[in-house]
KETORKE-140386 format. One record per residue (C-alpha): x, y, z; residue in three letters. Coordinates in nm, 4 decimals, padded with zeros to 6 digits, always signed. Layout:
        x        y        z rest
        X        Y        Z  ALA
...
// end
This chain:
        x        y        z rest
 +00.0000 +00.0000 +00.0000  UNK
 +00.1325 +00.3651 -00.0960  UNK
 +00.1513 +00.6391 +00.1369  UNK
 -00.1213 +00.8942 +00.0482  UNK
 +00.0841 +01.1829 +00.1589  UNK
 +00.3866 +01.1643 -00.0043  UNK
 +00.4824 +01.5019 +00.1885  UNK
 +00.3452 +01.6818 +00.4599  UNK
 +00.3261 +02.0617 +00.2209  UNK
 -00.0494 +01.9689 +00.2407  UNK
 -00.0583 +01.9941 +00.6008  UNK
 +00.0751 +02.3676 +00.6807  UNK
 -00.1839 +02.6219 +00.6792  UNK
 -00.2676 +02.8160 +00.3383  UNK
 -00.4490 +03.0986 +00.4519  UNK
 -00.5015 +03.2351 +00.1072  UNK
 -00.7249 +02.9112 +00.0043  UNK
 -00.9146 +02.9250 +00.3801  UNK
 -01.1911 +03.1918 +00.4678  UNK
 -01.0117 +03.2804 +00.8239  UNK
 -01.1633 +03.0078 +01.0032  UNK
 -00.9201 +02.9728 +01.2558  UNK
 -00.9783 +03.3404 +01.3127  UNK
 -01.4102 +03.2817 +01.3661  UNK
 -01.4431 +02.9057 +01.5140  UNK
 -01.1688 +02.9416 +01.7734  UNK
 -01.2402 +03.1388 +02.0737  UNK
 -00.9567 +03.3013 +02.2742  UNK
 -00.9686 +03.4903 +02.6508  UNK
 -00.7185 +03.8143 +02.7369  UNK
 -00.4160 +03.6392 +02.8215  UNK
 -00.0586 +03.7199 +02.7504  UNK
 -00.1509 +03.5741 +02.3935  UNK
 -00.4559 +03.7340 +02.3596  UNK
 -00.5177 +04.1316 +02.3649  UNK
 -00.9401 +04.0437 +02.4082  UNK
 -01.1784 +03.8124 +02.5298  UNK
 -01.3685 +03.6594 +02.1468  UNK
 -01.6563 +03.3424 +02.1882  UNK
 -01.6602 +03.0856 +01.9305  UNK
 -01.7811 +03.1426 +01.6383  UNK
 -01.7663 +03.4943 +01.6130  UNK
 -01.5093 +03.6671 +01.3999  UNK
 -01.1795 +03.8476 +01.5415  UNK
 -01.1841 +04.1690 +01.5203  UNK
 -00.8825 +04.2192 +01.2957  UNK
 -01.0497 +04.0300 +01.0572  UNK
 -01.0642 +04.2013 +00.7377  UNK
 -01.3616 +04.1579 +00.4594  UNK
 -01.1689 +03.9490 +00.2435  UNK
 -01.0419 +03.6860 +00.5795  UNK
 -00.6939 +03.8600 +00.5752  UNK
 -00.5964 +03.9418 +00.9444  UNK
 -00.5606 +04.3591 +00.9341  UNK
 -00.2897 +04.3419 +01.1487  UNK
 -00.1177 +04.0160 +01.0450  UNK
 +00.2566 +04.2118 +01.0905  UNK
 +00.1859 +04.3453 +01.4143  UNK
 +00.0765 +04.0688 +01.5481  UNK
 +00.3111 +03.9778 +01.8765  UNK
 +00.3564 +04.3344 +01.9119  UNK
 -00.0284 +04.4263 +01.9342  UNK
 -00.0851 +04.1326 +02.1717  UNK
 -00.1869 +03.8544 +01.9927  UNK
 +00.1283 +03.5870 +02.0253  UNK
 -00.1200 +03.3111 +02.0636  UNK
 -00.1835 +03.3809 +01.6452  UNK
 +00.1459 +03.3334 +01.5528  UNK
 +00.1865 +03.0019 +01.7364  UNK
 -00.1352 +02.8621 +01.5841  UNK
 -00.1252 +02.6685 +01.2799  UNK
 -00.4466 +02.4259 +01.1436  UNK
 -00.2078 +02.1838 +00.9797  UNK
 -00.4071 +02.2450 +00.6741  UNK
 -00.7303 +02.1899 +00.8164  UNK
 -00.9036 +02.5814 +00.7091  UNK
 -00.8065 +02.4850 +00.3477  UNK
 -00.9857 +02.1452 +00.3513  UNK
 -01.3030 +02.2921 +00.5192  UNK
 -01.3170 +02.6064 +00.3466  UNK
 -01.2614 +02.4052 -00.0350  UNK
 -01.3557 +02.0447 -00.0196  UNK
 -01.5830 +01.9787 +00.3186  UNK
 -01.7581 +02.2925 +00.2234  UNK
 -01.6724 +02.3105 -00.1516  UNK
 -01.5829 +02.7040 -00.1636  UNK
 -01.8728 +02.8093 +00.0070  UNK
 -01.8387 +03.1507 +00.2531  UNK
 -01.9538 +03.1306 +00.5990  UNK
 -02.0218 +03.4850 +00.5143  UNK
 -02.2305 +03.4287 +00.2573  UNK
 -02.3988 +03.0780 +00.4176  UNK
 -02.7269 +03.0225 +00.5717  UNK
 -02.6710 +03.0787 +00.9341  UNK
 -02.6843 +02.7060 +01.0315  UNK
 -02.4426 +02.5794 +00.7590  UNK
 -02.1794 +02.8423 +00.9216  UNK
 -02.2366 +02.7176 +01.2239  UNK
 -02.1757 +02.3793 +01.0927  UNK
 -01.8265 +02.5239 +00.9415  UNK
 -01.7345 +02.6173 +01.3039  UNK
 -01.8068 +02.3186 +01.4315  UNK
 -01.6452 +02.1214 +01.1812  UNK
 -01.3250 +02.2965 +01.1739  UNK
 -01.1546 +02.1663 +01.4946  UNK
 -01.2481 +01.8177 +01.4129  UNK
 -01.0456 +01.8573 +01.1098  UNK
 -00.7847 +02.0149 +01.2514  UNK
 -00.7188 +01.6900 +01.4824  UNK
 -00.7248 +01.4716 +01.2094  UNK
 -00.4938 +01.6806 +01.0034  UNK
 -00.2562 +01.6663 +01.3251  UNK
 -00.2882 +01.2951 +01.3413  UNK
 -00.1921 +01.3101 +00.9628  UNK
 +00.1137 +01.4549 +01.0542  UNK
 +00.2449 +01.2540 +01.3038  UNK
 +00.1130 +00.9243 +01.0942  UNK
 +00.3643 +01.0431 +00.7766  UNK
 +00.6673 +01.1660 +01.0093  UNK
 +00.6532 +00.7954 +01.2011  UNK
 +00.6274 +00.6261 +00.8268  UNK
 +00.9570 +00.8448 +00.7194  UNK
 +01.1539 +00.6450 +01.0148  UNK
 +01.3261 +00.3517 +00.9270  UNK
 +01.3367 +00.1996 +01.3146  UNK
 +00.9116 +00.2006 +01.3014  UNK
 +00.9652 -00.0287 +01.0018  UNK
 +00.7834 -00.3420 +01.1888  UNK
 +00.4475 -00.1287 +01.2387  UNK
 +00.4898 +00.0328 +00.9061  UNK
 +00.1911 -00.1535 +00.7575  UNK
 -00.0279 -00.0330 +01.0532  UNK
 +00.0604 +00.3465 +01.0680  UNK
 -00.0040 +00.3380 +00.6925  UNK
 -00.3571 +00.1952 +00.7357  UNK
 -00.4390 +00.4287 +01.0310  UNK
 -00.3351 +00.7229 +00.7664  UNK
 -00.5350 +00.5858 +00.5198  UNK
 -00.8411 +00.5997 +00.7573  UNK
 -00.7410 +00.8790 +00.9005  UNK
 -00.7314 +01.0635 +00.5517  UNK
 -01.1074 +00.9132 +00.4403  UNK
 -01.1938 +01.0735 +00.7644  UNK
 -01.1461 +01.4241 +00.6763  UNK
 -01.3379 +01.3515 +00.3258  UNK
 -01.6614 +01.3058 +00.5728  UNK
 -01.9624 +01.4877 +00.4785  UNK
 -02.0284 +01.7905 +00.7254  UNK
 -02.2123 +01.5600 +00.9151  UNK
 -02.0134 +01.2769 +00.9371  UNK
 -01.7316 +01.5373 +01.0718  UNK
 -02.0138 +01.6541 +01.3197  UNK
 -02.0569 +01.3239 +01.4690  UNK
 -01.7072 +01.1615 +01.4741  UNK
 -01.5876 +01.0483 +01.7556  UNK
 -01.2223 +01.1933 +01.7313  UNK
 -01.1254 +01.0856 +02.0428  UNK
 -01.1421 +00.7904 +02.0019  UNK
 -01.0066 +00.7695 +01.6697  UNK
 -00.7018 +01.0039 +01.8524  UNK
 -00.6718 +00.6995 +02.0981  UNK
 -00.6371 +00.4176 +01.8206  UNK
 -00.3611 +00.5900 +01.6819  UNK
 -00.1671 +00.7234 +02.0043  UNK
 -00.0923 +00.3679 +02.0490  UNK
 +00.0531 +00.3410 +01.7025  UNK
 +00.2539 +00.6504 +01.7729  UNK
 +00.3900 +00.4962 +02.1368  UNK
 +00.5263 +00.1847 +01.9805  UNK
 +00.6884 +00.3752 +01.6868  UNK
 +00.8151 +00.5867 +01.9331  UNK
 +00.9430 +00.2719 +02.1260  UNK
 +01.1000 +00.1455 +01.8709  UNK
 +01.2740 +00.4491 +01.7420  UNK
 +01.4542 +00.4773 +02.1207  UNK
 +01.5233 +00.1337 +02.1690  UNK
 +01.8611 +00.0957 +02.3951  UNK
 +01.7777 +00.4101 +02.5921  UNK
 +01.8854 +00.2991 +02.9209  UNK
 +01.8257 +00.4816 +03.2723  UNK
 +01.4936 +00.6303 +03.3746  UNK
 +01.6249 +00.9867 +03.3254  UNK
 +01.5273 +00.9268 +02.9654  UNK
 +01.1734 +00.9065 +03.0725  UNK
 +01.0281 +01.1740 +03.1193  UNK
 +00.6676 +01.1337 +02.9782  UNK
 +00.4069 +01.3866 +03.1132  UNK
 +00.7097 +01.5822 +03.3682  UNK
 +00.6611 +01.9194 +03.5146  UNK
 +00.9185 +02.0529 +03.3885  UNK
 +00.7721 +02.4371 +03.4596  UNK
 +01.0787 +02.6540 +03.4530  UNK
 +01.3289 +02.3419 +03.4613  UNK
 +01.7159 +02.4627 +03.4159  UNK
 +01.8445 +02.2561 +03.1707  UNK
 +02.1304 +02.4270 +03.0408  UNK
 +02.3500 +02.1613 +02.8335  UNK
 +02.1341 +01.8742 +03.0110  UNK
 +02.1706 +01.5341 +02.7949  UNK
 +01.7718 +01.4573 +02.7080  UNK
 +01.9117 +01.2559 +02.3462  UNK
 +01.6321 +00.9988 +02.3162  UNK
 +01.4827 +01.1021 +02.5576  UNK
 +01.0821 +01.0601 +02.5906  UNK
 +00.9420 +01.3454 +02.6837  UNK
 +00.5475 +01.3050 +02.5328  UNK
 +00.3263 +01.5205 +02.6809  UNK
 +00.5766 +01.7339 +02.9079  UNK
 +00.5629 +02.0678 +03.0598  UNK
 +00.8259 +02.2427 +02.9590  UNK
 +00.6884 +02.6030 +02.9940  UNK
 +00.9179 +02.8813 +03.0203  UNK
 +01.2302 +02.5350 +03.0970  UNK
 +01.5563 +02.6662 +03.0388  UNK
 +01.7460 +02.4492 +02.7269  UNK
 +01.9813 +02.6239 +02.6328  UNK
 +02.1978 +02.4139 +02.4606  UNK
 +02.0226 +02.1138 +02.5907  UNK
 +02.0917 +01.7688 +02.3669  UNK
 +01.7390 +01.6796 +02.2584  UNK
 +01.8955 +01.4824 +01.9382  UNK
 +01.6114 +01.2315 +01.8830  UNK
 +01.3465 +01.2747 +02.1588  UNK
 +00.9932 +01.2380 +02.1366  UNK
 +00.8337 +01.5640 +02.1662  UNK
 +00.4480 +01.4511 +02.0651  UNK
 +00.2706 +01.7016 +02.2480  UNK
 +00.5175 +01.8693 +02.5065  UNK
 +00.4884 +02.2005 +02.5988  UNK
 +00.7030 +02.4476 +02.4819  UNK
 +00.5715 +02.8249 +02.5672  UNK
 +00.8429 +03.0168 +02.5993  UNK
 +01.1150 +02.7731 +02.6564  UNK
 +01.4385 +02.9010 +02.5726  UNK
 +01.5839 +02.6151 +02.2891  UNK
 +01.9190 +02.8802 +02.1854  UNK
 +02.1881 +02.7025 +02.0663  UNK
 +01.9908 +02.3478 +02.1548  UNK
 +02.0275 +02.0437 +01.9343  UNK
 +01.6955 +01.9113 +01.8492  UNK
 +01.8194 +01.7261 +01.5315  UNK
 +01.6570 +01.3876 +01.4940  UNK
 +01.3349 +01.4999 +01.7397  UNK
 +01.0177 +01.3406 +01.6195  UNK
 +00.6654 +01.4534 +01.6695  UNK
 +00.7785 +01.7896 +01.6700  UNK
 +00.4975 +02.0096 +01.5339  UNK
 +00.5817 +02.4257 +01.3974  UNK
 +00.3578 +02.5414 +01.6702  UNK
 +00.5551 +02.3937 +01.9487  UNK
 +00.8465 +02.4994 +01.7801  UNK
 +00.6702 +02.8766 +01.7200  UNK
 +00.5582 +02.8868 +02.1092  UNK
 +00.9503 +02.8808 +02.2345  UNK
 +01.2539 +03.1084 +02.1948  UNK
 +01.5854 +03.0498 +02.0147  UNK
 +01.8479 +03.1353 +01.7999  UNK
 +02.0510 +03.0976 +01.5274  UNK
 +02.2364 +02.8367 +01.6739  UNK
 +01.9328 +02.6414 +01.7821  UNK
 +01.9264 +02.3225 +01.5629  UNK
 +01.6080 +02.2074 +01.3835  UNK
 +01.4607 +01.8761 +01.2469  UNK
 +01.3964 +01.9543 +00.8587  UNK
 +01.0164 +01.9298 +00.9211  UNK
 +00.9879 +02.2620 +01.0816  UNK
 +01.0755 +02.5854 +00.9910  UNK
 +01.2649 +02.8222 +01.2001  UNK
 +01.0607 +03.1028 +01.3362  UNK
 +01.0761 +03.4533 +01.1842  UNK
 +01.0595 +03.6176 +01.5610  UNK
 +01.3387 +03.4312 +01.6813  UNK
 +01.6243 +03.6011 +01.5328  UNK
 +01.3800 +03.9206 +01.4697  UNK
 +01.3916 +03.9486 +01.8417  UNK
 +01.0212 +03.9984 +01.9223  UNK
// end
């Protein structure tokens, strides 16, 4: 069986082919990422007339960091032009917007599922549960074709569940030999940690909290960073070559630096060396 997705360039946001979804569905609360309180479902403020954000270059500055972590993973596209078919929630009956909000953060977990399912098939260890990961993307990918209904009613966690445990042997199997429970560090608080230069190769850290943890120049060659968090931890000059299930908003949510070393699936972020 074929992989589906031969690369992942269909699962990064293209907000020119989306009608600002993110920026209507999603509700945010005054924060340090968000200048206002907005409910779901009702459109940001900066949000132009033709779904362009008015202050798109001014975001961090203006207050609105959370919108430059964010990314859909492609999802806005596939609602706005195929679950929708190019139809305006501006233009739609009331109830078929509503529908488009609803929709939209389904998609957006499948989409993220999508991307983990195509990293673990790029990895040569995962080899012996190759054939599974590529029928969970195969599912997971006739999923997001659902009707609007279909979308309404899916049970996505559970469908999340199925393939976490496709995603925890890969990720087994990717850091077999890791000796010594210091490489497992699944779920830590790890809230302000100082880990300057600490050795975390291989190391598991799913589902951490590494808010505001100090890495600079930490070793995370090849650790499993599915769904740590990274707000504002400091990654200058860190080695994160290798690291799998590593998305471009964890990477967006933490600081670096020129230095700080990147797997090739994400992009390093503009504000990092602009200093913002």
């Amino acid at each position: 069986m074929e992989d589906h997705i031969a690369t992942r360039s269909d699962l990064r946001g293209d907000c020119a082919r989306c009608f600002g979804l993110c920026c209507v569905a999603l509700p945010f609360a005054v924060s340090a990422d968000f200048a206002l309180d907005k409910a779901a479902g009702t459109p940001c403020p900066n949000l132009q007339g033709d779904h362009r954000c008015g202050i798109h270059a001014k975001l961090r500055t203006g207050g609105f960091t959370g919108c430059t972590v964010y990314d859909c993973f492609g999802a806005g596209q596939q609602v706005s032009q195929v679950t929708f078919a190019g139809q305006d929630w501006r233009t739609a009956p009331r109830e078929r917007a509503r529908r488009m909000f609803d929709v939209f953060p389904v998609v957006r977990q499948l989409h993220e599922l999508l991307w983990y399912l195509t990293e673990a098939l790029t990895l040569p260890a995962a080899g012996p549960v190759h054939p599974d990961l590529r029928r969970a993307l195969a599912r997971t990918e006739e999923l997001t074709r659902g009707t609007p209904e279909e979308l309404a009613a899916l049970d996505v966690g559970a469908h999340r569940q199925e393939v976490n445990e496709l995603l925890l042997r890969t990720s087994e199997l990717v850091r077999a030999g890791v000796r010594g429970r210091k490489k497992e560090r699944r779920g830590a608080d790890l809230m302000g940690a100082r880990l300057r230069g600490a050795d975390l190769s291989r190391a598991d850290l799913r589902g951490a909290y590494l808010i505001a943890a100090d890495l600079t120049g930490a070793d995370l060659r090849g650790a499993d960073l599915i769904g740590a968090d990274l707000r504002d931890a400091d990654l200058t000059d860190a080695d994160l070559t290798g690291a799998f299930f590593l998305t471009q908003p964890q990477v967006n949510a933490a600081r670096g630096s020129a230095g700080t070393r990147l797997p090739e699936s994400v992009v390093r972020p503009v504000h990092w060396t602009a200093g913002l």
